[in-house]
C-alpha positions in Angstrom: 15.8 -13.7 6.0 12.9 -11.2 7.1 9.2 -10.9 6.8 8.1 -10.2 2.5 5.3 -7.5 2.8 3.4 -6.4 0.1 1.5 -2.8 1.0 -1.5 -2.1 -1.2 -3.0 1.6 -2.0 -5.7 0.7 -3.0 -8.2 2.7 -6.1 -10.4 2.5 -8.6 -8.3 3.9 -11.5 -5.1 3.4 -10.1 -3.2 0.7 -7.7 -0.2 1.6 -5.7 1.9 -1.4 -4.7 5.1 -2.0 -2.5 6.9 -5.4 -1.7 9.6 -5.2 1.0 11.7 -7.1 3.5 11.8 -6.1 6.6 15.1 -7.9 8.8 17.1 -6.4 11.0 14.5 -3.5 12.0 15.1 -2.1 8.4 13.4 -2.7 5.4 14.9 -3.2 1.4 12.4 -2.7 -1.4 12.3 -5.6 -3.9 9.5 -4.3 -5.9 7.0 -0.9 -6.6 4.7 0.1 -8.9 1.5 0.9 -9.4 -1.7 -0.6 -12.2 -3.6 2.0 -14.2 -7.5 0.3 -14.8 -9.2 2.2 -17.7 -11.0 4.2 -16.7 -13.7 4.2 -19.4 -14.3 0.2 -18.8 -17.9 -0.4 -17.2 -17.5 -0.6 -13.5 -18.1 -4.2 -13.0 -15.1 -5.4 -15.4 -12.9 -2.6 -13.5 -13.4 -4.4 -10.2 -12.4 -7.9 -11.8 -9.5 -6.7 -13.7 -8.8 -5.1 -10.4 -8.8 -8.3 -8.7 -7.0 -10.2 -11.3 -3.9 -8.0 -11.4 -3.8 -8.1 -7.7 -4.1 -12.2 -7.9 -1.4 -11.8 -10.3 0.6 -10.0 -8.1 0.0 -12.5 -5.1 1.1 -15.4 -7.2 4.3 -13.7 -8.5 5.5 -12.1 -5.3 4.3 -14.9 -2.6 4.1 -12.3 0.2 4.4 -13.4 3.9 1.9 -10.6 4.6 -0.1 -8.0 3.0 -1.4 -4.7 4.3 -4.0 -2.4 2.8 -4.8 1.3 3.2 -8.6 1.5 4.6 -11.1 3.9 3.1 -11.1 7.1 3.7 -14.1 9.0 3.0 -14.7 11.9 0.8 -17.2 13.9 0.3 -18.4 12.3 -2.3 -20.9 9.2 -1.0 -20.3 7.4 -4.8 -16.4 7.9 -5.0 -16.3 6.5 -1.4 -18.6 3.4 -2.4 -16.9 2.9 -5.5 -13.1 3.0 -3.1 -15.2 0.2 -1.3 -15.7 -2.3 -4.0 -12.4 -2.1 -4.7 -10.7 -2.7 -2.0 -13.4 -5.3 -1.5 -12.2 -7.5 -4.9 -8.6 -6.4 -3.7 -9.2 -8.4 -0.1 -11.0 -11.4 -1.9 -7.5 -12.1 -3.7 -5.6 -11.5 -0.5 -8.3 -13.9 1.2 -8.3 -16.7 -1.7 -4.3 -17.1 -1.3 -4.7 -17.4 2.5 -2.6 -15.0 3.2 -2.6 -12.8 6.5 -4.0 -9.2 6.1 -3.8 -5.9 8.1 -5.9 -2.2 7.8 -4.5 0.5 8.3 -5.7 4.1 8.2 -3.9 6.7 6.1 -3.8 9.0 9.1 -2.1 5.8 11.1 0.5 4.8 7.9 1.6 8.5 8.3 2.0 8.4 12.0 4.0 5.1 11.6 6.4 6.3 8.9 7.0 9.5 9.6 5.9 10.4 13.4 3.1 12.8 11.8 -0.2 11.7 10.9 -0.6 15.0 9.0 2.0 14.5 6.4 2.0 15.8 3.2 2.6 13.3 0.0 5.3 15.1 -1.0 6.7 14.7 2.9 6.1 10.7 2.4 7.6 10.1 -0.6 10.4 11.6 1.3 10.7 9.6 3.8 9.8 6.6 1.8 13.4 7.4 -0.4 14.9 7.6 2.8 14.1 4.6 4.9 14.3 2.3 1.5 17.9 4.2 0.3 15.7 4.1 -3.0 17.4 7.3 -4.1 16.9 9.4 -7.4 15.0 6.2 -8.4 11.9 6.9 -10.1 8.8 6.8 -7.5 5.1 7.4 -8.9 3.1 8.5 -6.2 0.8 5.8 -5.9 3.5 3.2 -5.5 5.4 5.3 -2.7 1.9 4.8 -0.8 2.4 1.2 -1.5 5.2 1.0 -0.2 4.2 3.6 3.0 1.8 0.8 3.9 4.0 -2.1 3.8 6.4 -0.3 6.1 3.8 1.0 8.4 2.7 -2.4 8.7 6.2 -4.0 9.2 7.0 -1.5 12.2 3.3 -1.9 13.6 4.2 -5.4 13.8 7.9 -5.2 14.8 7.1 -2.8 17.3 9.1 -0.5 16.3 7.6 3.3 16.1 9.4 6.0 14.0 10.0 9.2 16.0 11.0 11.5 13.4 8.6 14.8 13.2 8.2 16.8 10.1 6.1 19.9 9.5 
């Protein structure tokens, strides 16, 4: 039936998430979306109702595999921290449902979708409607990230490299 991967951008105001299935070489998205945290909660209960709603989503979509985007850093020294924690609670749900995990750097989720390391958003959501035949379907940006890691991670694994250039 294929592999259920579940990609995870991950934030500290806002979660992108995408669940496909690769089989075949090709991958079908069963579910996107993204979770908004308030932003005005103290930081502490962000993180756990960060982790929650990730645990959440483990236990309702039973993935095979996840994949997370690592941190990037900004300029910023706090923002970066902050990114961190997050995906720090965000791995500790991945980790208490034993399931397997895999990093990947935005510059490498890029390369593997779309054969450019240097794409633009707007260039990835692109692609992301094109590999997945999602369509005019609505696609918030944090959610076609989502989904940008679960593919990069499917063909990572598979093997298979896209060799489509943009610019």
């Amino acid at each position: 039936m294929g592999s259920l991967v579940l990609g995870i951008d991950p934030g500290t105001i806002q979660i992108g998430y995408g669940l496909i299935r690769m089989h075949g070489g090709k991958g079908k998205a069963i579910d996107h979306g993204f979770f908004r945290i308030n932003q005005k909660l103290p930081f502490p209960q962000r993180l756990k109702l960060i982790h929650d709603r990730i645990s959440g989503l483990l236990e309702s979509t039973r993935p095979d595999e996840v994949a997370i985007e690592n941190v990037y850093v900004s300029q910023n020294a706090k923002t970066t921290l902050r990114l961190g924690h997050a995906r720090g609670v965000i791995v500790l749900a991945v980790a208490e449902q034993d399931i397997p995990l895999a990093e990947y750097a935005p510059r490498e989720i890029k390369q593997a979708v779309l054969g450019n390391g240097n794409a633009s958003k707007d260039q990835v959501q692109w692609m992301i409607r094109n590999l997945l035949q999602l369509g005019d379907e609505k696609l918030n940006e944090d959610a076609s990230d989502g989904l940008a890691v679960a593919l990069c991670h499917a063909f990572r694994s598979s093997g298979v490299m896209r060799g489509i250039k943009r610019s």
